[in-house]
N, C-alpha and C positions, 0 to 999 in steps of 0.2 A: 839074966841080964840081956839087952836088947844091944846090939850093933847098928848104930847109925849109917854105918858107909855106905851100903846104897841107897838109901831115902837120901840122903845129901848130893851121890851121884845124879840122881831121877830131877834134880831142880839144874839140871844143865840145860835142860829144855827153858828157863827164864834168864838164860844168860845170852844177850843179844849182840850178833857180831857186827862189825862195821859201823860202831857204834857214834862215828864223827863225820859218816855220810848218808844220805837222805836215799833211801832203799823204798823202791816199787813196790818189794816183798821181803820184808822182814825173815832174817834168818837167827836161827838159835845154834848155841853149841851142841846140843841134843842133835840135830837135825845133819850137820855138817860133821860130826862124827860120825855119824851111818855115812853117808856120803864119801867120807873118807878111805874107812874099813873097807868100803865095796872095789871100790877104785884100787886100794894098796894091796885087795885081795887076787884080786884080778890083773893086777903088775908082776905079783911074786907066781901066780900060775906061769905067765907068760915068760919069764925069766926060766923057771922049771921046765918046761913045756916045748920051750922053744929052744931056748939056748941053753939047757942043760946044767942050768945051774942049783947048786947045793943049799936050794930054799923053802922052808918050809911055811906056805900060804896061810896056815891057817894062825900061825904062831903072828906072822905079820897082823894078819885081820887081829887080834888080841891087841897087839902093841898100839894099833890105830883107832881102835874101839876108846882106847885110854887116853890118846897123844894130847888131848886136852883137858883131861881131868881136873887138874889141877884149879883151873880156872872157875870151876864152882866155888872157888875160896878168893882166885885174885879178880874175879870178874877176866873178860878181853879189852886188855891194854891194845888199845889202836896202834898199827907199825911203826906209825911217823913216830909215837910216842915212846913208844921201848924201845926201839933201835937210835933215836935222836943219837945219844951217847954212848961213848964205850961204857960212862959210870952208870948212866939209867940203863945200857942193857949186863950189867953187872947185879945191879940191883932187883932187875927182876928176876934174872937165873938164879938168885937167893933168895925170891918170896917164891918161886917155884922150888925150891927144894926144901921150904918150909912147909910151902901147903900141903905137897909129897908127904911127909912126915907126920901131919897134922892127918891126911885121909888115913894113911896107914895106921895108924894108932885109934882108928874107928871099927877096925876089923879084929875080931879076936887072935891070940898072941899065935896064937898056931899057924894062923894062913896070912900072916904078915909076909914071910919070903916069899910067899908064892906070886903075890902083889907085886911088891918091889919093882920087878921088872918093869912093869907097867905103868908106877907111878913116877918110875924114875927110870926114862930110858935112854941106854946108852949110846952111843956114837957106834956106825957099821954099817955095814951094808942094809941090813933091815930098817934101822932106823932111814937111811936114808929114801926108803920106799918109801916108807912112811911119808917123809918132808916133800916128798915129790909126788904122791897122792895130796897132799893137804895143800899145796901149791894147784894142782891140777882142779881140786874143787874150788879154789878160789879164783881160777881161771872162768868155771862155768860159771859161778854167781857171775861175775864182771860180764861175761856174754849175755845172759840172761836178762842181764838188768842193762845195757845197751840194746839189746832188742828191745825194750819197753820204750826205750827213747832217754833213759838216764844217761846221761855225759858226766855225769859227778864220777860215774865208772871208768871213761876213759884212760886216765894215767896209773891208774891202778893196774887196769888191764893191760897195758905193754909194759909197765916194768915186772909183771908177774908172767908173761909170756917169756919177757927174757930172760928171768931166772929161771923156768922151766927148760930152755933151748940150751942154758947152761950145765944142764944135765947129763952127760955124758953113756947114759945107759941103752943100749936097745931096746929093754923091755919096756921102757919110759916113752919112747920114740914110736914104739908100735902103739902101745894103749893112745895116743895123742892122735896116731895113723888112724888105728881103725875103730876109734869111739868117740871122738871128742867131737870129730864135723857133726854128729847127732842131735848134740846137743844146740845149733841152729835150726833143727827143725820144726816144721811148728806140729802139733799133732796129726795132722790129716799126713800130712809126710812122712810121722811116723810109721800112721798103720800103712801107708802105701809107698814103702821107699823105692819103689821101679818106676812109682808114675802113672801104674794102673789103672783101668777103672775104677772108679766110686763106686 
């Protein structure tokens, strides 16, 4: 018997996000879960690392690898659209724990708990790296796509700055500090960030 779960995982790459504005450069959920995992990987160092806290990075990078799994089944519901209501965001925190249930039951019965976690995760500190990387790469799409000249990005990009400024963590505060002004650069600034010769 064959297990579908990851060939169904692997079509995250044809699930298009930002799907109700007009994108310079088309992004996928495949593409924005690496982006995530890197980002969430690299917040729970920094927490460890710096302020001595009791987290385990790699266990993050997992949780964020998955944080939109689910959506291979519900497609990405636009914000405006799942948060409009308390009953529409009710309704979808129930087709997301459907879908949950639906991927799990792809995996043979043995390594269903070991899943779980993943397809269904909890409220905590971890998870909240999570939502604050996943916040954070929706901040650089919106820069990204204002450098191009797209204004469709604009109110996206300050009501997602201000949920991230809402955040009350250091380790959130530093990755912001010392990685995010980068992503303004354009490549030659990459390779030369002192201003160097060419």
């Amino acid at each position: 018997m064959s297990f579908p779960f990851f060939a169904y995982l692997s079509r995250l790459r044809l699930i298009h996000r930002w799907s109700l504005m007009r994108n310079t450069v088309p992004e996928n959920d495949a593409e924005h879960s690496l982006q995530v995992a890197m980002i969430a990987h690299a917040i729970a160092i920094i927490a460890r690392d710096r302020y001595g806290k009791d987290v385990d990075p790699e266990h993050v990078l997992s949780l964020a690898v998955y944080h939109d799994a689910t959506e291979v089944m519900t497609g990405d519901l636009p914000t405006p659209v799942k948060y409009h209501s308390d009953e529409l965001r009710g309704a979808y925190h129930r087709l997301e724990e459907l879908s949950a249930d639906r991927l799990l039951a792809l995996l043979p019965e043995d390594l269903q708990p070991a899943y779980n976690p993943y397809m269904k995760q909890a409220s905590g500190y971890e998870h909240t790296l999570v939502k604050a990387a996943d916040r954070i790469s929706a901040c650089i799409k919106c820069m990204e796509e204002q450098r191009a000249g797209n204004r469709e990005f604009d109110y996206a990009a300050e009501n997602i700055r201000d949920s991230i400024a809402s955040i009350d963590l250091p380790e959130v505060k530093d990755f912001l500090t010392d990685f995010l002004p980068a992503f303004d650069m354009t490549l030659d600034e990459l390779n030369h960030p002192s201003g160097e010769n060419r």
